[in-house]
C-alpha positions in Angstrom: -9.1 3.0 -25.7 -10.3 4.9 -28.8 -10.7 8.4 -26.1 -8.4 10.7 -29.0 -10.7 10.0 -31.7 -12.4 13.1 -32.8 -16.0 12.1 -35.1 -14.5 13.2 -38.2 -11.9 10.5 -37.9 -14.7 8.1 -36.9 -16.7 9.1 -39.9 -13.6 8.8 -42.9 -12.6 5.7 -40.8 -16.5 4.2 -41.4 -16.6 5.7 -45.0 -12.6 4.0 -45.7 -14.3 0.5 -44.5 -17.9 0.7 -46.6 -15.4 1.2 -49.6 -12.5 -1.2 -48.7 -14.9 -4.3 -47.8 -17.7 -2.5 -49.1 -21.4 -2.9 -47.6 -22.5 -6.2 -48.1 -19.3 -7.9 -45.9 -19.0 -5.1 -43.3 -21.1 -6.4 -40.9 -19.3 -10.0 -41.8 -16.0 -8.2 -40.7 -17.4 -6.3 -37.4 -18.5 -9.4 -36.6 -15.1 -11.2 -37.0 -12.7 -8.3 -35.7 -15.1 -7.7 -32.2 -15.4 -11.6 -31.9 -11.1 -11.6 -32.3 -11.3 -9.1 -29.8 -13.1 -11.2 -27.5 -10.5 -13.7 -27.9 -8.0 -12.0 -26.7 -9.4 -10.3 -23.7 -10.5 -13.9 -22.7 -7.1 -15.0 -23.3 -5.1 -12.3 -21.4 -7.8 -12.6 -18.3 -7.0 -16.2 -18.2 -3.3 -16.1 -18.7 -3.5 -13.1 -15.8 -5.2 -15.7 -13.4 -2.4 -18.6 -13.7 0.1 -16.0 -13.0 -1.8 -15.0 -10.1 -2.5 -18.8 -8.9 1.2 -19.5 -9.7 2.4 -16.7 -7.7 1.1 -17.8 -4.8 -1.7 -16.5 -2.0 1.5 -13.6 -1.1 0.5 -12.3 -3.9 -3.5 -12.2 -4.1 -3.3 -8.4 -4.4 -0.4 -7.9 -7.4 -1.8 -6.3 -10.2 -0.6 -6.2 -13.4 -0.8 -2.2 -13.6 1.8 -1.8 -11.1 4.3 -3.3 -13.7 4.3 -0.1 -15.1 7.2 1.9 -13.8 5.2 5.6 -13.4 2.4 3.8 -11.8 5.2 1.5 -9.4 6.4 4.9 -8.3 3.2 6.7 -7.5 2.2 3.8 -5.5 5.6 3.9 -3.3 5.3 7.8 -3.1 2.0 7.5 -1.9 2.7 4.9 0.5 2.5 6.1 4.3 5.1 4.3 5.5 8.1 6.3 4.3 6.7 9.7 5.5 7.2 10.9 2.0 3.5 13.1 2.6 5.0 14.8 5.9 8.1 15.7 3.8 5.9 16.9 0.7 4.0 19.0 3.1 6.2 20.6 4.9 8.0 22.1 2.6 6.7 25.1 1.2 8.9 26.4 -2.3 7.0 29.6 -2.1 7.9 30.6 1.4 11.7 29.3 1.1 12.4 31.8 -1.8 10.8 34.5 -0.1 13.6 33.9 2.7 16.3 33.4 0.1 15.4 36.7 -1.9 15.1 38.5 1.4 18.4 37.3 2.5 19.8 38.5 -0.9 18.5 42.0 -0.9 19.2 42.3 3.0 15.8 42.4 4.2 14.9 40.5 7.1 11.8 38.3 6.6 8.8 37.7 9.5 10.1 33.4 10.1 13.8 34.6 9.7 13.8 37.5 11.7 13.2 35.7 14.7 15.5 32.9 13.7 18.4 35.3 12.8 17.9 37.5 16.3 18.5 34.1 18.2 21.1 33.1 16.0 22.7 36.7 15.9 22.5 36.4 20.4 24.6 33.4 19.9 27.1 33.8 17.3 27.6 37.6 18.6 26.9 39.5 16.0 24.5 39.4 12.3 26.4 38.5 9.2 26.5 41.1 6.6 25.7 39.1 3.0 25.4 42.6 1.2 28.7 42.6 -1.4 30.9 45.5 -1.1 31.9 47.6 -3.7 35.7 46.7 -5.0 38.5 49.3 -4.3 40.0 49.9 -7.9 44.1 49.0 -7.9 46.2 52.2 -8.8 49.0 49.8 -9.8 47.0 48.9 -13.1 48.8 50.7 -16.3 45.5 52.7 -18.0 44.1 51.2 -20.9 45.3 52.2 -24.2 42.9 51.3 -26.9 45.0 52.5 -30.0 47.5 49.9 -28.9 45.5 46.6 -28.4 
């Protein structure tokens, strides 16, 4: 609860109390304020039970966590049934832009290579991705700077 505390917080936060309620009712006040506490841990364990009777026996495993919408998602990525792991797995970022920048500088890489030599058999020939230089038009009037 309290994990981004550092102990000079906790200190000035003990030295603010002794002078707010001052040392003769602070341990009046702990008392009070962990007893509140108490309360309302009590309170929120029982109120979490009748939802859980009320629910139903369906629902003997819902847990209040999962209202939260990161954790909800986590749990369905996670969840075997999809295949969502096999997917995850099997797809490697590193080794796809290796194939992509190889492609673009017209280098053949070692999983394409064999792909494109099948590929080039059937289609009849490799296709050439380098881009060719532009042939300038001789129709274009030269540029004049002195008049623009």
């Amino acid at each position: 609860m309290f994990n981004d505390i550092g102990p000079l917080e906790l200190v000035t936060l003990v030295v603010l109390a002794v002078l707010v309620f001052g040392p003769d009712k602070l341990p009046k006040v702990i008392q009070d304020v962990t007893r509140t506490i108490r309360k309302i841990r009590e309170f929120s364990e029982s109120a979490k039970e009748d939802i859980r009777q009320e629910l139903g026996p369906e629902f003997k495993d819902f847990e209040f966590e999962d209202l939260n919408p990161k954790t909800f998602i986590r749990k369905q990525l996670d969840n075997d049934d999809l295949g969502l792991k096999e997917i995850r797995n099997g797809f490697d970022l590193k080794k796809e832009m290796a194939e992509v920048t190889d492609a673009v500088h017209g280098r053949e890489s070692e999983s394409s290579a064999a792909g494109s030599s099948s590929a080039a058999g059937a289609s009849g020939g490799a296709i050439d991705m380098t881009k060719k230089p532009e042939k300038p038009e001789e129709d274009r009037p030269p540029f004049d700077a002195d008049a623009t």
